[in-house]
BAFI-3210 file (N, C-alpha, C; in Angstrom, 3 decimals, decimal comma, padded with zeros to 6 digits):
// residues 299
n [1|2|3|4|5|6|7|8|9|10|11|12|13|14|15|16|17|18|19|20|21|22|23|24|25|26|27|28|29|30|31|32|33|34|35|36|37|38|39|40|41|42|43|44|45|46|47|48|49|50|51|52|53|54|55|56|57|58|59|60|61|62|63|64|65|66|67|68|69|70|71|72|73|74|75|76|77|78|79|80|81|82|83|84|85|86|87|88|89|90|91|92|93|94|95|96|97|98|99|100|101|102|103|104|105|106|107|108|109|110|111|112|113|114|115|116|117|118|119|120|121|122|123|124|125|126|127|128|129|130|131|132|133|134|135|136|137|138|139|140|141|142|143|144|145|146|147|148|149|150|151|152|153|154|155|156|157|158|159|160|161|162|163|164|165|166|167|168|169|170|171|172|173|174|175|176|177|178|179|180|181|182|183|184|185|186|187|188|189|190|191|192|193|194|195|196|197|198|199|200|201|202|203|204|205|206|207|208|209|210|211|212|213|214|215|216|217|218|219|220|221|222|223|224|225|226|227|228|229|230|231|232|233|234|235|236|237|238|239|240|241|242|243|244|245|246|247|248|249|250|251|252|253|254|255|256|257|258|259|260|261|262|263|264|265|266|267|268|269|270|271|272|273|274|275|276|277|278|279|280|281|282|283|284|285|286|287|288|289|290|291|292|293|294|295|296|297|298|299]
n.u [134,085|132,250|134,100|134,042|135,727|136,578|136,147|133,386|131,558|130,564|130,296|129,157|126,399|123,156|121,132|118,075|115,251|115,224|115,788|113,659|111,635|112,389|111,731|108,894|107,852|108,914|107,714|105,439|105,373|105,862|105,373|106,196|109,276|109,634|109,040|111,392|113,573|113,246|114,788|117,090|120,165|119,920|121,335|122,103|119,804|118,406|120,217|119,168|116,129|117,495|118,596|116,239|114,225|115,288|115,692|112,532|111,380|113,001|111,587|108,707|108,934|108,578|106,399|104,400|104,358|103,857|103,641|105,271|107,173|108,342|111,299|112,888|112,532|113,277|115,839|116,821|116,245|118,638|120,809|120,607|121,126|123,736|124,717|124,341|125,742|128,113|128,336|126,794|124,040|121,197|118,149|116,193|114,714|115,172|117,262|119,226|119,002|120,440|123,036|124,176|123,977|125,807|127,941|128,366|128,283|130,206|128,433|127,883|128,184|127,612|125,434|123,510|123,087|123,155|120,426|119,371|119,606|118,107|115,451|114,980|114,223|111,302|110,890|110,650|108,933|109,827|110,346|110,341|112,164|112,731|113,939|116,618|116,593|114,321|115,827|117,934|116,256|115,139|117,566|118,721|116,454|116,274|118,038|119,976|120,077|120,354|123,399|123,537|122,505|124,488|126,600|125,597|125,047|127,597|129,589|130,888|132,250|132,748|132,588|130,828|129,286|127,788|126,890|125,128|123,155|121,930|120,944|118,524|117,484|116,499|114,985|112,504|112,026|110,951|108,838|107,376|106,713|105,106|102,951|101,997|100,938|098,326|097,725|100,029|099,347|097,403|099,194|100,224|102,194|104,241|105,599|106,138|108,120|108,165|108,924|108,423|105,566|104,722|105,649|104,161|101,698|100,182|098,423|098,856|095,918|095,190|095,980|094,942|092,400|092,243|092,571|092,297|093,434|094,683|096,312|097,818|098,329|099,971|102,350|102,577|103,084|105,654|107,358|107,079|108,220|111,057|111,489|111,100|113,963|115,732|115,360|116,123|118,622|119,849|119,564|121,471|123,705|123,474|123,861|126,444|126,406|126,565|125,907|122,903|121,145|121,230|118,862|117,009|117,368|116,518|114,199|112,604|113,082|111,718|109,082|108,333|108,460|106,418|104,405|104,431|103,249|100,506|099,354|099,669|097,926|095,751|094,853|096,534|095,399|096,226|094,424|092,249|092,825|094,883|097,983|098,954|100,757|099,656|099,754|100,255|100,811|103,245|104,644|104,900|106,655|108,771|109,774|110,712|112,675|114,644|114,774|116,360|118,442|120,074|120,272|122,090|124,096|125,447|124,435]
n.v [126,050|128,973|132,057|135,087|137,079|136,748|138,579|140,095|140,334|143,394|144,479|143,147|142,665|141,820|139,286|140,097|139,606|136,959|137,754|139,754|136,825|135,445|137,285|137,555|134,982|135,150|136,524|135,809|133,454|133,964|136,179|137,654|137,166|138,705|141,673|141,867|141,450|143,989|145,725|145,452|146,833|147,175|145,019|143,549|142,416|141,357|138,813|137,689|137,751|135,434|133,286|132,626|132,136|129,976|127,956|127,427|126,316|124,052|123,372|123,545|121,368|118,886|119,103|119,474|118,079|114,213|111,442|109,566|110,825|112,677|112,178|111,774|114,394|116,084|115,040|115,713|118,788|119,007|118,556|120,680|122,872|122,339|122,754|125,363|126,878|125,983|127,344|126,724|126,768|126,063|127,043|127,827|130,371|130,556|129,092|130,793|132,640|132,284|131,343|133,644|134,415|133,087|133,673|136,119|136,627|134,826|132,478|129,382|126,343|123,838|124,461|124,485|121,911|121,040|121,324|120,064|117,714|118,056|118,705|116,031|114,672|114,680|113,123|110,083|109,883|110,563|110,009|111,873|111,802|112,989|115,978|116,534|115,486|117,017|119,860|118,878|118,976|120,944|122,867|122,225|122,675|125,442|126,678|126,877|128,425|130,720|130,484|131,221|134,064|135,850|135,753|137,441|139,756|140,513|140,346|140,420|139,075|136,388|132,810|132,621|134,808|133,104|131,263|132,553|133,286|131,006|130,275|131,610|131,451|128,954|129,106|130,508|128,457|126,579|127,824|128,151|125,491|125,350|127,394|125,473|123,163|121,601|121,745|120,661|118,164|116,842|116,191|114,091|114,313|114,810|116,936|117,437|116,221|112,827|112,472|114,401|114,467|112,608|113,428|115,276|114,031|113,797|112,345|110,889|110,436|112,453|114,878|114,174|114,567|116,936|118,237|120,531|120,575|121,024|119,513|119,816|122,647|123,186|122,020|123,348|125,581|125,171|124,140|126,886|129,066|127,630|128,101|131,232|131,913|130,847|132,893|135,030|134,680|134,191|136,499|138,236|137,916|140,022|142,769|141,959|141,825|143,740|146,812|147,761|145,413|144,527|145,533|144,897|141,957|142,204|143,307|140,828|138,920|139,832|139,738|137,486|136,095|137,355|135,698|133,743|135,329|135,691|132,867|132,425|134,251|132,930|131,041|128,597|127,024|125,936|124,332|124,742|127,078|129,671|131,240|134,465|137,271|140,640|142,906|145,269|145,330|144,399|146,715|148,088|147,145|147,778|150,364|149,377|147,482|148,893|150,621|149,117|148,010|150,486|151,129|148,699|148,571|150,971|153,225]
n.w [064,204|064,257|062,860|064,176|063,251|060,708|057,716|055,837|052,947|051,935|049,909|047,867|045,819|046,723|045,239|043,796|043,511|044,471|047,164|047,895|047,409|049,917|051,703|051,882|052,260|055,396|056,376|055,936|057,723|060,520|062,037|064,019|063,666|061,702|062,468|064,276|062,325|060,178|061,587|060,935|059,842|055,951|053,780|056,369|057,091|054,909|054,539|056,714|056,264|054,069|055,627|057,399|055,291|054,115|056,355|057,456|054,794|054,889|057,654|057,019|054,812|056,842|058,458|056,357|054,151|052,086|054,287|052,725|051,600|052,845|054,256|052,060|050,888|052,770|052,865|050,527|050,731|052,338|050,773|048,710|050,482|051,276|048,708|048,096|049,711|048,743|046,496|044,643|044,208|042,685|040,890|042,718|044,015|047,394|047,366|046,128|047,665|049,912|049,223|048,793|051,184|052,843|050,944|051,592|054,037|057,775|057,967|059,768|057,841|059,597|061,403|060,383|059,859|062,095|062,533|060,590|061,507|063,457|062,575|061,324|063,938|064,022|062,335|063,320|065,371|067,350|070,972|073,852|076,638|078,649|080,005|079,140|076,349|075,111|075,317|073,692|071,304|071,323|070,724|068,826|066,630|066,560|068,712|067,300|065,368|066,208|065,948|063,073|062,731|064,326|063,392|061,000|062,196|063,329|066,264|069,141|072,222|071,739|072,268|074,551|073,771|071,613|072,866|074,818|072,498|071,678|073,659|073,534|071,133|072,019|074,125|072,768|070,840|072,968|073,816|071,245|071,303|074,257|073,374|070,966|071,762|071,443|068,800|067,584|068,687|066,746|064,990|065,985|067,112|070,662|072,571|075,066|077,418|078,524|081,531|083,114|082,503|083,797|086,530|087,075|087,327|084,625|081,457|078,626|077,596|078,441|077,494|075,000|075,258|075,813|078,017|080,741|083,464|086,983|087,435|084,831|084,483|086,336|085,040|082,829|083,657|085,026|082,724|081,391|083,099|082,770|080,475|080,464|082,134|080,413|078,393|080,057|080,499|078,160|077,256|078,406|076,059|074,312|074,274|073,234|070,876|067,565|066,649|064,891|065,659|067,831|069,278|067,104|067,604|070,573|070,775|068,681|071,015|073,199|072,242|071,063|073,901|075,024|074,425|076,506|078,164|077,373|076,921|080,039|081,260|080,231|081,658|080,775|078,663|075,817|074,045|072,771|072,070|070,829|072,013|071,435|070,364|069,831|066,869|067,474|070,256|069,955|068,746|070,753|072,789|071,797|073,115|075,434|074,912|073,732|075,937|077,560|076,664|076,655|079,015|079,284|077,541|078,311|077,552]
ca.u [133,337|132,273|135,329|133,708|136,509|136,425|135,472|132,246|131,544|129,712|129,644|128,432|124,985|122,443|119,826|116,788|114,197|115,372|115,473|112,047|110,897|112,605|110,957|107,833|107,718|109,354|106,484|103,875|105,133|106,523|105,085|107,670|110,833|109,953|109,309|112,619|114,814|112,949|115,759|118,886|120,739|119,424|122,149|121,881|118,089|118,418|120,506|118,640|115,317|117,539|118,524|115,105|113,855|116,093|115,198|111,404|111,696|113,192|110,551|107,589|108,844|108,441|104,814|103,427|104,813|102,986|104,206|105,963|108,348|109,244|112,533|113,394|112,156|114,161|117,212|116,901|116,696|119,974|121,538|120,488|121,721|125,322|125,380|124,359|127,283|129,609|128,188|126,572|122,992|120,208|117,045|115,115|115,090|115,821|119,061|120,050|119,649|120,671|124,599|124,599|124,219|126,738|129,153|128,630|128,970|130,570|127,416|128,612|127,045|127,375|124,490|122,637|123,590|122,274|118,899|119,119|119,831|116,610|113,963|114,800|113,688|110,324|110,223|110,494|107,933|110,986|109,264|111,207|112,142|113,200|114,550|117,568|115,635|113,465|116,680|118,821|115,741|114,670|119,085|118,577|115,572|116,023|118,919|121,619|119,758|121,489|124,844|123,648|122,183|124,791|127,627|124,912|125,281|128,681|129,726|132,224|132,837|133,684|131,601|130,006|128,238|127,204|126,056|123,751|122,437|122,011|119,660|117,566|116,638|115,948|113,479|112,157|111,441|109,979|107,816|106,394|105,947|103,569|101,678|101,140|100,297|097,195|097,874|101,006|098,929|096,909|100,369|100,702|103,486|103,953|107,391|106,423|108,707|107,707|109,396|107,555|104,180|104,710|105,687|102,902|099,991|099,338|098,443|098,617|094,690|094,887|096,172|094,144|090,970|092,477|092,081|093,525|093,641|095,378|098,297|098,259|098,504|101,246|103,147|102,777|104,113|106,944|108,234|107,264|109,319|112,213|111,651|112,151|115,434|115,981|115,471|116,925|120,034|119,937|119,293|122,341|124,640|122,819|124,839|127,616|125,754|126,795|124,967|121,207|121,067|120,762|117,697|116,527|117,000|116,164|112,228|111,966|112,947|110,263|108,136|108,085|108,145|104,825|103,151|103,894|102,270|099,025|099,566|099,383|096,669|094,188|095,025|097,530|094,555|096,932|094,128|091,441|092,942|096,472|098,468|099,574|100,868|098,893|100,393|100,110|101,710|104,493|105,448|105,024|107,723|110,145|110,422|111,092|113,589|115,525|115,422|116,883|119,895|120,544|121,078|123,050|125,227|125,789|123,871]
ca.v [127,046|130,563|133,216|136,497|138,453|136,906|139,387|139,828|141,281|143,792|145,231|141,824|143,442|140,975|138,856|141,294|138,981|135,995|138,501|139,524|135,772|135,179|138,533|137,066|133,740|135,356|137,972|135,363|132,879|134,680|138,135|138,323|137,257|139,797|142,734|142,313|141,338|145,302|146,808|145,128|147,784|146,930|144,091|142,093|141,997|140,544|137,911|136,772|136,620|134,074|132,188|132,112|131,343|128,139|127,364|126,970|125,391|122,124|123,157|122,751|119,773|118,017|119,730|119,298|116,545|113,218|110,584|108,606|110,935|113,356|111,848|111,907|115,403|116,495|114,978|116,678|119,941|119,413|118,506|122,022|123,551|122,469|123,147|126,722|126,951|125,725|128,430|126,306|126,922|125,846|127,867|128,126|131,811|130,645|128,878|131,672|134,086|131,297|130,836|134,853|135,105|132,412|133,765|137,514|136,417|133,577|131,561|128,211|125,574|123,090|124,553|123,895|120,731|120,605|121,961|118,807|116,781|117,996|118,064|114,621|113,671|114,763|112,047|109,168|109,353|110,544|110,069|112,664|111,104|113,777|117,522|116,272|114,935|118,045|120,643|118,675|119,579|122,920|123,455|121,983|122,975|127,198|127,372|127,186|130,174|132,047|130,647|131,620|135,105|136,302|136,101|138,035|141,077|140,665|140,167|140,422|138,053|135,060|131,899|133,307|135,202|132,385|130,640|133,157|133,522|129,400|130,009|132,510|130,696|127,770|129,987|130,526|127,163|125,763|128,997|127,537|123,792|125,263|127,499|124,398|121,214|121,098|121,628|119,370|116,486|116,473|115,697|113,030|114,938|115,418|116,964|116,934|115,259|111,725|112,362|115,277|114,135|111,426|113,910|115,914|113,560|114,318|111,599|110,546|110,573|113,739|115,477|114,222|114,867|118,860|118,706|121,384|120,381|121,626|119,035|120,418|123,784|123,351|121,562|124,383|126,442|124,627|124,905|128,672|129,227|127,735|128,951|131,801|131,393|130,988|133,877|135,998|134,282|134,820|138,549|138,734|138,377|140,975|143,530|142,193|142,047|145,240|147,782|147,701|143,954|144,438|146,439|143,552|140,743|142,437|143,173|139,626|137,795|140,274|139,898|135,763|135,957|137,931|134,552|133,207|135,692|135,813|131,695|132,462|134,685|131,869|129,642|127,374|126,408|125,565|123,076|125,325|128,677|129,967|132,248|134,965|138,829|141,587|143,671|146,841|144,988|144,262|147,786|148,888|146,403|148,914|151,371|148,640|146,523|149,539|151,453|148,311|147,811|151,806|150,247|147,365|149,082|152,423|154,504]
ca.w [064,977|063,910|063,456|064,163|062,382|059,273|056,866|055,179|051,624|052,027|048,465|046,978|046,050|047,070|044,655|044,536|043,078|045,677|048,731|048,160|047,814|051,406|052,573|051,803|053,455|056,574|056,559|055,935|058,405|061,688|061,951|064,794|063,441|060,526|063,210|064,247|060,463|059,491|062,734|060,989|058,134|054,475|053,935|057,017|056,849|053,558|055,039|057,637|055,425|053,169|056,766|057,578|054,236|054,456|057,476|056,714|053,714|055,761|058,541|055,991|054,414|057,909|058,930|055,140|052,868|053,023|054,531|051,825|050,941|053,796|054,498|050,591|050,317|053,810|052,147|049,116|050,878|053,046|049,531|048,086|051,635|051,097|047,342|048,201|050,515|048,317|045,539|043,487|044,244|041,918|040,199|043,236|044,933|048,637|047,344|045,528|048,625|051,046|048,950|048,683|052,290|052,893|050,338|052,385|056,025|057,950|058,245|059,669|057,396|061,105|062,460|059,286|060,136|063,174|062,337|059,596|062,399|064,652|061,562|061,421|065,062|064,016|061,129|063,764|066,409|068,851|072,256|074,718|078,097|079,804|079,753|077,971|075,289|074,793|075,449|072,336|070,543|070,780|070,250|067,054|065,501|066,896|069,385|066,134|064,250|066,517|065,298|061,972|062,982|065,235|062,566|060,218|062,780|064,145|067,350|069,971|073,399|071,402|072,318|075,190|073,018|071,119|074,180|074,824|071,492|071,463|074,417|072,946|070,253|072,735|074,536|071,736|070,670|074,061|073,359|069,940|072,097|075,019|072,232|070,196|072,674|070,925|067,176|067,806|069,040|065,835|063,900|066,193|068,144|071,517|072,936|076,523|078,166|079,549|082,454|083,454|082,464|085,469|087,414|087,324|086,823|083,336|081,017|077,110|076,849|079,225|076,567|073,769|075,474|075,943|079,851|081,307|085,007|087,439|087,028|083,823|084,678|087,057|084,471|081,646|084,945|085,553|081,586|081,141|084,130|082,406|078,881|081,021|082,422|079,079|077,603|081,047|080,502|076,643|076,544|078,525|074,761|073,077|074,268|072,842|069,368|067,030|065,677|065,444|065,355|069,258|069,246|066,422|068,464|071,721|070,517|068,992|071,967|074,022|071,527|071,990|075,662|075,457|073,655|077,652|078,993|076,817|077,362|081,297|081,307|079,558|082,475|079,855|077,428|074,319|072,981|072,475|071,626|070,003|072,227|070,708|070,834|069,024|066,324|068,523|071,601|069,901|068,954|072,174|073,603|071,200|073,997|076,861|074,554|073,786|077,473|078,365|075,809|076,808|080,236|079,194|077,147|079,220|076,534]
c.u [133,383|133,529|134,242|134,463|136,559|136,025|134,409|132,147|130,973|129,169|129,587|126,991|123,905|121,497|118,456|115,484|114,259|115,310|113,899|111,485|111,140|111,745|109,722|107,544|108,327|108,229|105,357|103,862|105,702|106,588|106,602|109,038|110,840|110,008|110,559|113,673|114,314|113,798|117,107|119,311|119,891|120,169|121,984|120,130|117,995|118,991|119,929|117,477|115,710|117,538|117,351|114,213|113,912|115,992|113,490|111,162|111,797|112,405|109,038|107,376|108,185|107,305|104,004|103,588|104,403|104,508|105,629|107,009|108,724|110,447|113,305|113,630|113,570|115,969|117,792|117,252|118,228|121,280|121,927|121,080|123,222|125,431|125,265|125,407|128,162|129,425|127,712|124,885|122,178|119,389|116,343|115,635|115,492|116,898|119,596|120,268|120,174|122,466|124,913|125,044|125,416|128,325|129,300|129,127|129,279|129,259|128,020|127,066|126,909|125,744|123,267|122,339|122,874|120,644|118,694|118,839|118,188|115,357|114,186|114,180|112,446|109,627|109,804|109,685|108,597|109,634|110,328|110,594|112,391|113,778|115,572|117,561|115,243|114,783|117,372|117,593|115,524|116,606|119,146|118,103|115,487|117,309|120,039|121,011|120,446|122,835|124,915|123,585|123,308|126,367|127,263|125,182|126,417|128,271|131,048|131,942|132,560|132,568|130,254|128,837|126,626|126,569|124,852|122,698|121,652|120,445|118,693|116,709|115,866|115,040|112,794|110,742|110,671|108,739|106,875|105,413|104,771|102,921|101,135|101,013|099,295|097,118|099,440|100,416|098,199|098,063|100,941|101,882|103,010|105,508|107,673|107,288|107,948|107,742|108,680|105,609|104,177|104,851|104,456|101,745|099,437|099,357|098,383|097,197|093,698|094,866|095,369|092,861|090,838|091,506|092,663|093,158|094,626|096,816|098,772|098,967|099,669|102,879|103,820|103,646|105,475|107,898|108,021|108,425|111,063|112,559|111,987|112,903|116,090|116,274|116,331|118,434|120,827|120,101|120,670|123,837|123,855|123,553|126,305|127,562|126,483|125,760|123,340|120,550|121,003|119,528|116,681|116,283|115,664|114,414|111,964|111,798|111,755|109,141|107,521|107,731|106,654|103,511|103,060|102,960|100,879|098,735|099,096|098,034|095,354|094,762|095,488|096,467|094,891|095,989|092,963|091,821|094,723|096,964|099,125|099,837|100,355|099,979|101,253|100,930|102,822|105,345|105,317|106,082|108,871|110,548|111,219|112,661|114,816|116,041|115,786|118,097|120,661|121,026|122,276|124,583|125,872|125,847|124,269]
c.v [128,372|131,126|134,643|137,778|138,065|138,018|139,258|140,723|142,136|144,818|144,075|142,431|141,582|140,396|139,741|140,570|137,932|136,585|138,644|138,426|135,993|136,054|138,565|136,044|134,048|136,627|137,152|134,097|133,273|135,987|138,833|138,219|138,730|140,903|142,891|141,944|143,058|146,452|146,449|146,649|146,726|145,302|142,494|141,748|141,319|139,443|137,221|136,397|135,221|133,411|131,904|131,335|129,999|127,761|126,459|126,802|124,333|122,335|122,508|121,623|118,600|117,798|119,239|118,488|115,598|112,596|109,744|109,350|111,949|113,539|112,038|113,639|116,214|116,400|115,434|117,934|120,363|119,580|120,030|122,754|123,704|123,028|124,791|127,254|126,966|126,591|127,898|125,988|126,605|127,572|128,584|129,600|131,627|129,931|129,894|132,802|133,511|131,465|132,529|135,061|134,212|132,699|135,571|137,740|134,964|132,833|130,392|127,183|124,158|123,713|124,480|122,470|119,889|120,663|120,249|118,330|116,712|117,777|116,410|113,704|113,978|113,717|110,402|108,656|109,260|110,606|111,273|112,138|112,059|115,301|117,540|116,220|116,572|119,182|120,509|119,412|120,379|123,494|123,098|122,410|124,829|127,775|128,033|128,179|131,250|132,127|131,124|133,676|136,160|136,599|137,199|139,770|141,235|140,871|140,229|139,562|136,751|133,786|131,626|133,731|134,276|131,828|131,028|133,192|131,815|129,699|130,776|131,724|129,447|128,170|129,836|129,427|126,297|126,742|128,488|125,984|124,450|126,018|126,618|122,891|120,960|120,901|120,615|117,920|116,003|116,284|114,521|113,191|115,260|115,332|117,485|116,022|113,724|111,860|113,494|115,367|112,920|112,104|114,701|115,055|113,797|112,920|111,306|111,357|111,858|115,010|115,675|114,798|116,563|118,788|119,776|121,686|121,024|121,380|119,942|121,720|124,191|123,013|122,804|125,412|126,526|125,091|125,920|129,232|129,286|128,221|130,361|132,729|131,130|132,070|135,170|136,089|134,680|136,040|139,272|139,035|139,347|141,900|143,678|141,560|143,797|145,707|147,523|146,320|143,945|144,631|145,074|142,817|140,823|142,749|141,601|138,359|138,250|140,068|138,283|135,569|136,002|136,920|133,929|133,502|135,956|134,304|131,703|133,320|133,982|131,015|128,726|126,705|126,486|124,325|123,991|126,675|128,763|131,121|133,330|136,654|139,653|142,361|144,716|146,439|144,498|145,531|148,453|148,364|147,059|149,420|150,623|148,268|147,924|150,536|150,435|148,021|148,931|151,284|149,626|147,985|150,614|153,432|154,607]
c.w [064,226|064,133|063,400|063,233|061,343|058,641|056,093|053,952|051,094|050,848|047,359|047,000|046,121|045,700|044,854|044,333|044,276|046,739|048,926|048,252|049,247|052,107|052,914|052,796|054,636|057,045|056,846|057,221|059,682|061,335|063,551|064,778|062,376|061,316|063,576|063,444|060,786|060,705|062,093|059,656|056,875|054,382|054,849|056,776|055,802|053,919|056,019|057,336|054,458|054,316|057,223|057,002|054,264|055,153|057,508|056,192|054,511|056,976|057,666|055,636|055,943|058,334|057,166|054,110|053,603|053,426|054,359|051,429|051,585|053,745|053,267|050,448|051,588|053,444|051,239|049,475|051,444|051,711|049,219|049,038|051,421|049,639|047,678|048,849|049,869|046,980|044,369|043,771|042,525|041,208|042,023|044,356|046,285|048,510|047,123|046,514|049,347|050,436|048,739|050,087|052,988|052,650|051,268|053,644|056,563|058,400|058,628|059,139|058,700|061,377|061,478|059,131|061,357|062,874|061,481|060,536|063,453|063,430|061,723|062,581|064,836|062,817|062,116|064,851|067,463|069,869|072,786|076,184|078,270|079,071|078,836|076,731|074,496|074,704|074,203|071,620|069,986|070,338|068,591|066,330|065,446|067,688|068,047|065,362|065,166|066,151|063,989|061,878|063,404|063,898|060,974|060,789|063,573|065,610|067,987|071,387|073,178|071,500|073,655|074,725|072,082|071,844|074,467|073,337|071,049|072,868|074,095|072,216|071,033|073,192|073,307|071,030|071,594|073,714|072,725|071,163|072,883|074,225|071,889|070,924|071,585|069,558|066,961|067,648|067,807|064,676|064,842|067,171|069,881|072,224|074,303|076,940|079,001|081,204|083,793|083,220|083,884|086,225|088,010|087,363|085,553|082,478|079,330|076,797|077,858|078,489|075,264|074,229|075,797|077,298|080,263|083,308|085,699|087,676|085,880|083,845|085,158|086,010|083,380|082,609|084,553|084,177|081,321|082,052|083,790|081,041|079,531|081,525|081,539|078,297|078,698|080,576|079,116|076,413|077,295|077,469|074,143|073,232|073,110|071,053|068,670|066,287|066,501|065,325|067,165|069,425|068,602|067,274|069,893|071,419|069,750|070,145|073,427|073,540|071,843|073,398|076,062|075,202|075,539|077,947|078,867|077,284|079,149|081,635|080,640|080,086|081,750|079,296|076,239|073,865|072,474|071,671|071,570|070,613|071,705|071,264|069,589|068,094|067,027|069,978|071,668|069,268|070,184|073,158|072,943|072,460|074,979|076,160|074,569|075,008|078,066|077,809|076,181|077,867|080,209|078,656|077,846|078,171|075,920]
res [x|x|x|x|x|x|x|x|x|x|x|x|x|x|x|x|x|x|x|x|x|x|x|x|x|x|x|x|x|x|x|x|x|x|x|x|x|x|x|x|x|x|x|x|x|x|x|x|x|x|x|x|x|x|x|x|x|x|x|x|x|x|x|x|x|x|x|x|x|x|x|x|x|x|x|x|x|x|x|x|x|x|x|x|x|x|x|x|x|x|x|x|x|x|x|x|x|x|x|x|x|x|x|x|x|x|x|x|x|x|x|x|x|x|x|x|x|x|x|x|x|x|x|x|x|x|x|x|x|x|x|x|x|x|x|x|x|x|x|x|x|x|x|x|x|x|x|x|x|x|x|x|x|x|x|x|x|x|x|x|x|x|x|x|x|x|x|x|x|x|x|x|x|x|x|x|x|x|x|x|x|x|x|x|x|x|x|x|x|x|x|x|x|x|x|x|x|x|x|x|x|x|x|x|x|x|x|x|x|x|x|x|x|x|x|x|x|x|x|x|x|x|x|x|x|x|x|x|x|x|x|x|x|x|x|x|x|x|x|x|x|x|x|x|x|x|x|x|x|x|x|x|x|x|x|x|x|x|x|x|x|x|x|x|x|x|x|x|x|x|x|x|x|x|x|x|x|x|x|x|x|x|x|x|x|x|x|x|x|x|x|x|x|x|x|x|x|x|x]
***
């Protein structure tokens, strides 16, 4: 498990050519994780574009390699994952910022582990029975960036903390699911729950045909609702985040939320159209995120 007090090295000067790669692909693919990396100090921000970096890297492989060699290619990357850990990173710029940020803060390579562990249910045509199903998921493929994140900006109340930061990211990730029903289903995916498509009335070729009925509707309900409960429950560790790595977090996880509520305002039509939050409406969630941490923390 994470130690929080370990020490971190904080006059190891960073890779400058490999940071900028990461800075890049975290710019070009999540305009809202990058809004809130550009709140951490110089340092951690650099660390959490390599954790991100590395992260999407083994997301890509899964979404864009054919077929035939996915699983090869997925294995390859977890390879390069541990060697970077163990300081023996390769050529390629997101190892080289990935075993810097490793060798700077306690990153636990476990939750790298896990993440391995969830890309992989997307190689097999996992079905998801039930909430259970779908819950391991989103902990795998987004909840554990918070175990990586959270030791990037120190912390204090122990695994608590982590708890919360585990559901954040889970928000998070149900987040991405009701955005993409529809660009999902054309990869063949679908991480509705079984169990909840019976419940509601919704069907396989309900989906393909992009109905959006009123089962439907109720259904997208029902998980916004708990995505969240998710994120309520989550935003309660931020507090006990340090520094400006509160502030950070606290505008990307408003910043996500807001994809619900563009999502709810187009009556849950994820097959036709891509929920999303505007440039401009996500600096304006600055003022809220931070007159609410002033709160939390008693100014």
């Amino acid at each position: 498990m994470i130690n929080a007090s370990l020490p971190s090295s904080p006059n190891t000067p960073a890779p400058v050519q490999a940071v900028i790669h990461c800075r890049e692909i975290t710019r070009d693919h999540s305009k809202t994780f990058f809004l809130g990396s550009r709140l951490f100090p110089l340092q951690q921000r650099q660390a959490v574009w390599a954790v991100y970096a590395a992260c999407r890297n083994g997301d890509d492989i899964v979404d864009e390699s054919g077929a035939g060699t996915v699983a090869a290619e997925l294995d390859e990357w977890w390879t390069r994952v541990q060697a970077a850990f163990a300081g023996r990173a390769g050529a390629d710029p997101v190892d080289v910022a990935l075993a810097w940020a490793a060798r700077t803060y306690p990153i636990p390579l476990s939750a790298f582990a896990e993440l391995h562990d969830g890309l992989r249910m997307d190689l097999n045509d996992h079905v998801y029975r039930d909430m259970d199903d779908l819950t391991l998921y989103c902990r795998r493929v987004a909840g554990v960036i918070g175990f990586m994140i959270a030791p990037v900006s120190g912390y204090s109340g122990g695994e608590q903390t982590l708890h919360h930061a585990l559901l954040l990211g889970q928000a998070m990730q149900l987040t991405n699911i009701l955005r993409d029903v529809g660009e999902d289903l054309t990869r063949g995916r679908v991480y509705l729950p079984q169990s909840l498509l019976t419940e509601y009335g919704v069907t396989r070729a309900d989906l393909e045909r992009g109905l959006v009925t009123p089962q439907y509707r109720a259904l997208m309900a029902h998980l916004c609702a708990l995505a969240r409960v998710w994120y309520a429950e989550g935003r309660t560790g931020i507090p006990f985040l340090h520094g400006s790595a509160r502030l950070a977090v606290a505008t990307a996880a408003r910043a996500y939320e807001g994809i619900l509520d563009d999502l709810e305002r187009a009556g849950y039509d994820n097959f036709n159209r891509r929920a999303y939050v505007s440039g401009t409406r996500k600096l304006l969630m600055l003022p809220r995120a931070w007159w609410e941490l002033r709160g939390a923390v008693g100014g």
